[in-house]
C-alpha positions as CSV (number, residue, x, y, z in Angstrom):
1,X,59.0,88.3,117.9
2,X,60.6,84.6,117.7
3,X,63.9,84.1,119.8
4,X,66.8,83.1,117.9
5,X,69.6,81.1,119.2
6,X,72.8,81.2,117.5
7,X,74.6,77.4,116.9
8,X,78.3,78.4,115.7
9,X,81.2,76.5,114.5
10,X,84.6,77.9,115.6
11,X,86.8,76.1,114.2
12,X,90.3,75.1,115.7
13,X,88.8,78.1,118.6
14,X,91.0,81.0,117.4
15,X,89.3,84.1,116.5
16,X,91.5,84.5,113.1
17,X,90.1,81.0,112.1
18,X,86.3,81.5,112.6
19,X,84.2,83.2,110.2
20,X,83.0,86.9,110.5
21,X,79.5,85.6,110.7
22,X,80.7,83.2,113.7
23,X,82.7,86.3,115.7
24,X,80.4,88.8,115.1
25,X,77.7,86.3,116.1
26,X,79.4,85.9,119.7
27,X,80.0,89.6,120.4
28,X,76.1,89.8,120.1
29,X,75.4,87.6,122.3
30,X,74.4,87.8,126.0
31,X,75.1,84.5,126.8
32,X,77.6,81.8,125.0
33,X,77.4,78.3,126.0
34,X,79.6,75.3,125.2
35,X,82.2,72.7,126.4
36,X,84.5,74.3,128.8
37,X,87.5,73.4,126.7
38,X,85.4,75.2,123.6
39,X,84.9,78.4,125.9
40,X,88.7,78.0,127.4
41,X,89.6,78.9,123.4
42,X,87.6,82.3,122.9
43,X,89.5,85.7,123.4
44,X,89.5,87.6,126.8
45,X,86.9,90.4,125.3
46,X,84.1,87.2,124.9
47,X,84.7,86.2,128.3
48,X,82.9,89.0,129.8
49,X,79.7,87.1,128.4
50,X,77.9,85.3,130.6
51,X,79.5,81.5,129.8
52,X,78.2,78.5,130.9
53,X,79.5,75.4,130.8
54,X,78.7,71.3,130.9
55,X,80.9,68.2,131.4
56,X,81.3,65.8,128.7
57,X,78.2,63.7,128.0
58,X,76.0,66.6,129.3
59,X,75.2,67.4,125.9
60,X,71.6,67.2,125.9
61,X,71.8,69.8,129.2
62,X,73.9,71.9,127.6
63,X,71.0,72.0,124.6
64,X,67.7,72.6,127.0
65,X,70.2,75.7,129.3
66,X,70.4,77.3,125.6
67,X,66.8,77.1,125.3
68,X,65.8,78.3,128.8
69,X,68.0,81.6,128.4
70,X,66.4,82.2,125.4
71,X,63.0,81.9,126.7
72,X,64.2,84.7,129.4
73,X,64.8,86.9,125.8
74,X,68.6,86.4,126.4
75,X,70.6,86.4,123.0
76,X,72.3,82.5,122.8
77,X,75.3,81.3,121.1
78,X,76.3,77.8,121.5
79,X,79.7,77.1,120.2
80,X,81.1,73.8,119.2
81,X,84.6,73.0,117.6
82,X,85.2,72.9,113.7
83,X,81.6,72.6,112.5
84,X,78.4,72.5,114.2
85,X,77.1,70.1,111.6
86,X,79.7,68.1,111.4
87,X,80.0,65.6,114.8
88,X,78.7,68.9,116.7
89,X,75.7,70.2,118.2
90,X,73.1,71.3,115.7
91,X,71.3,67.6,114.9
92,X,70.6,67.5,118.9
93,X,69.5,71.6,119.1
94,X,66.9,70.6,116.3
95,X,65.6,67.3,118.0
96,X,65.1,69.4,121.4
97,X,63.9,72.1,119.9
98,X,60.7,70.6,119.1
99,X,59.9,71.1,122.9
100,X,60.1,74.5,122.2
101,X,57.9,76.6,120.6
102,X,58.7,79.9,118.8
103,X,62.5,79.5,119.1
104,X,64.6,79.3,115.8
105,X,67.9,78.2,115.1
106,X,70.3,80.1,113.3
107,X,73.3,77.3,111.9
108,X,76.9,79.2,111.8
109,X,79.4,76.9,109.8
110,X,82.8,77.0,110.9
111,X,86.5,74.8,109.9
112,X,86.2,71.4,110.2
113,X,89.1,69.6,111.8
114,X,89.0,67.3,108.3
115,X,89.7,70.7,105.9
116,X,92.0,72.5,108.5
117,X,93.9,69.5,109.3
118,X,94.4,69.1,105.9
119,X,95.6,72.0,104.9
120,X,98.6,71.6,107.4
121,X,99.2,68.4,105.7
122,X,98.9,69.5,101.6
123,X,96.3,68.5,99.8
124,X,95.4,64.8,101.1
125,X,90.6,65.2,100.6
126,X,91.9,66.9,97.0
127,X,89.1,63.9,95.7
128,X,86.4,62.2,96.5
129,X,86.7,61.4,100.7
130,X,84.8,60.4,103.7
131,X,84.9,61.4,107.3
132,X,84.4,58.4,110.0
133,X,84.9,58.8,114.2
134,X,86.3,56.1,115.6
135,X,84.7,57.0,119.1
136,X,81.9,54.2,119.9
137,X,80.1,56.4,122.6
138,X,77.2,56.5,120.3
139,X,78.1,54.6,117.4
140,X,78.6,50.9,117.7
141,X,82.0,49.7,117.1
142,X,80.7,47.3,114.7
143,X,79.5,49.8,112.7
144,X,82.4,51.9,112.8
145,X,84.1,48.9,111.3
146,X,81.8,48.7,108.3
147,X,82.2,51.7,107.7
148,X,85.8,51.8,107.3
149,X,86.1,48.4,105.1
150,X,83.8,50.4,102.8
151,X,85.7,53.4,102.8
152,X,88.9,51.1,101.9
153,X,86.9,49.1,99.4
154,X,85.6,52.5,97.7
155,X,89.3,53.9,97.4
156,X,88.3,57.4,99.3
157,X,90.5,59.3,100.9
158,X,89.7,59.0,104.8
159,X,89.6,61.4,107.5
160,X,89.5,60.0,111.2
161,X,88.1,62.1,114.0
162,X,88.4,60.9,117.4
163,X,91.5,58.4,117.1
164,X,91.9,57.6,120.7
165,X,91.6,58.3,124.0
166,X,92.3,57.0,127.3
167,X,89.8,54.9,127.5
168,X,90.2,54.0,123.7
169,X,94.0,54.2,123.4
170,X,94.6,51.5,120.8
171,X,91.3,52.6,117.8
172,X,93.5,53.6,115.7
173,X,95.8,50.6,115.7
174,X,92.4,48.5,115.3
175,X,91.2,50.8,112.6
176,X,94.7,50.6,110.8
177,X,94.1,46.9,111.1
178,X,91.1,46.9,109.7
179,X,91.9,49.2,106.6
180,X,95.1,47.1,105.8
181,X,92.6,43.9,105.0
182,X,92.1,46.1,101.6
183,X,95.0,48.7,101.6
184,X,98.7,48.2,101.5
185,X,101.1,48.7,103.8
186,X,103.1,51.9,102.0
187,X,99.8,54.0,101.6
188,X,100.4,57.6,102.4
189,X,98.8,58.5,105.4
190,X,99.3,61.7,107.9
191,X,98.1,63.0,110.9
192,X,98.0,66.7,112.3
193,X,97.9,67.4,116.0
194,X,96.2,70.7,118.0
195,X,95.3,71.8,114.7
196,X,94.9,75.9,114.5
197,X,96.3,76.0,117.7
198,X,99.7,76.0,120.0
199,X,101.9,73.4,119.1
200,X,100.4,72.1,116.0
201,X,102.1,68.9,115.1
202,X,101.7,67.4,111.6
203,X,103.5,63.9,110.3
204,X,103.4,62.0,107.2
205,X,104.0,58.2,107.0
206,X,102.4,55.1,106.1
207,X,99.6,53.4,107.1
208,X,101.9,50.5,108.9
209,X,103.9,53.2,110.4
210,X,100.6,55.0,111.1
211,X,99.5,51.7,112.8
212,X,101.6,52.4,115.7
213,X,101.2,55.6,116.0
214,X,100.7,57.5,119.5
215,X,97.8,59.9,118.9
216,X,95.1,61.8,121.2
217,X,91.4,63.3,121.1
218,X,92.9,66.2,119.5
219,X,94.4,64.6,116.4
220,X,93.2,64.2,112.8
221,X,94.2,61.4,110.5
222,X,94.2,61.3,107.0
223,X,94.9,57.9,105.0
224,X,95.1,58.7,101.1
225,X,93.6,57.0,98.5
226,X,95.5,54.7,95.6
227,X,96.6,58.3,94.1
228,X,98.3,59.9,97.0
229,X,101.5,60.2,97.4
230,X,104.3,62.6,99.4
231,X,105.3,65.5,97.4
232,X,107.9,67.7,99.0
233,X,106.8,66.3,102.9
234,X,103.5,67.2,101.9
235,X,100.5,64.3,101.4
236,X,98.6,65.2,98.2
237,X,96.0,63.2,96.6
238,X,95.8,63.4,92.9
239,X,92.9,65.3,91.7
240,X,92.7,63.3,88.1
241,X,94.8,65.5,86.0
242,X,97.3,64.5,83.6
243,X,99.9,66.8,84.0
244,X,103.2,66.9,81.7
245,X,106.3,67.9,84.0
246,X,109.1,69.7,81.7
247,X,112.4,68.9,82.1
């Protein structure tokens, strides 16, 4: 019988904002293994699970100590935030994986910071949109750039993950910078802090007043497209209609 290990996005980390599939994937489970700021968020009833933990950049550890509880015919949930797909753990599960024989993965989608974010904010990815990290810890910055003239050039909607930190505290005043070679200054633009969770913080402005902005690891920004616009405090971006207001 082939071992299973469980790879499930969480979302923002509260239970009411996973999926069934994701919580009743973790009360299964024997062992649950993640980022201890990811295992900090789960309810008191999963912490009687055995949890184990890595520091940042111990990803690929993380990885192989799901494998080798599995291989002891332990049931194994590795969590990540959002979506495991998306800037999360599943890509580096499959490339280890290949060491190990007989072991499937079992891919649990959760909320993406980029849909959850945006739902605080209105309706700011309501058209075509791209997602880009502005951490360089594996991506070069040069290519980060690229990515985000093209983004501009293409007129998506943009969602930022990663906008700073303390080692990077001014990205997003560089990637603001970078985005204003091809977008003006009075774009709508927004940003949502500890999304899903205590003290969720949302702002709209523009992308000058965005430049300056003082965000954190836990922030998501959103620059609209040539469309968006505020509507009521909320961002929206215009899905295409034409739509005939009365009175």
């Amino acid at each position: 019988m082939k071992q299973i290990i469980n790879v499930i996005g969480m979302g923002p980390g509260k239970e009411d904002m996973m999926t069934r599939e994701a919580y009743e994937a973790l009360c299964k489970s024997d062992v649950i293994v993640g980022y201890k700021v990811y295992l900090d968020l789960i309810g008191d009833n999963l912490k009687t699970k055995e949890l184990i933990s890595t520091p940042m950049k111990q990803e690929e550890k993380r990885c192989r100590i799901c494998y080798e509880k599995a291989l002891e015919g332990k049931k194994v949930s590795i969590i990540c935030s959002g979506d495991a797909g998306v800037y999360g753990m599943a890509s580096l599960m499959y490339e280890i994986g290949k060491e190990y024989d007989g072991i499937e993965l079992n891919i649990i989608p959760g909320i993406t910071a980029a849909t959850s974010g945006a739902a605080v904010l209105g309706a700011p990815l309501n058209h075509d949109f791209c997602v880009i990290s502005l951490s360089d810890l594996l991506t070069p910055w040069e290519k980060i750039e690229k990515r985000l003239e093209c983004a501009a050039m293409g007129d998506f909607a943009i969602a930022i993950y990663n906008p700073s930190s303390q080692k990077r505290h001014d990205y997003l005043k560089k990637a603001c910078e970078i985005l204003l070679r091809n977008i003006e200054g009075d774009r709508p633009c927004g940003y949502v802090m500890n999304i899903g969770r205590e003290q969720t913080k949302a702002v709209t402005c523009t992308l000058a007043e965005l430049k300056d902005a003082k965000v954190d690891m836990f922030t998501t920004v959103f620059i609209g497209n040539s469309t968006s616009e505020i509507v009521g405090g909320k961002l929206v971006t215009k899905r295409g209609y034409q739509v005939e207001l009365n009175g």
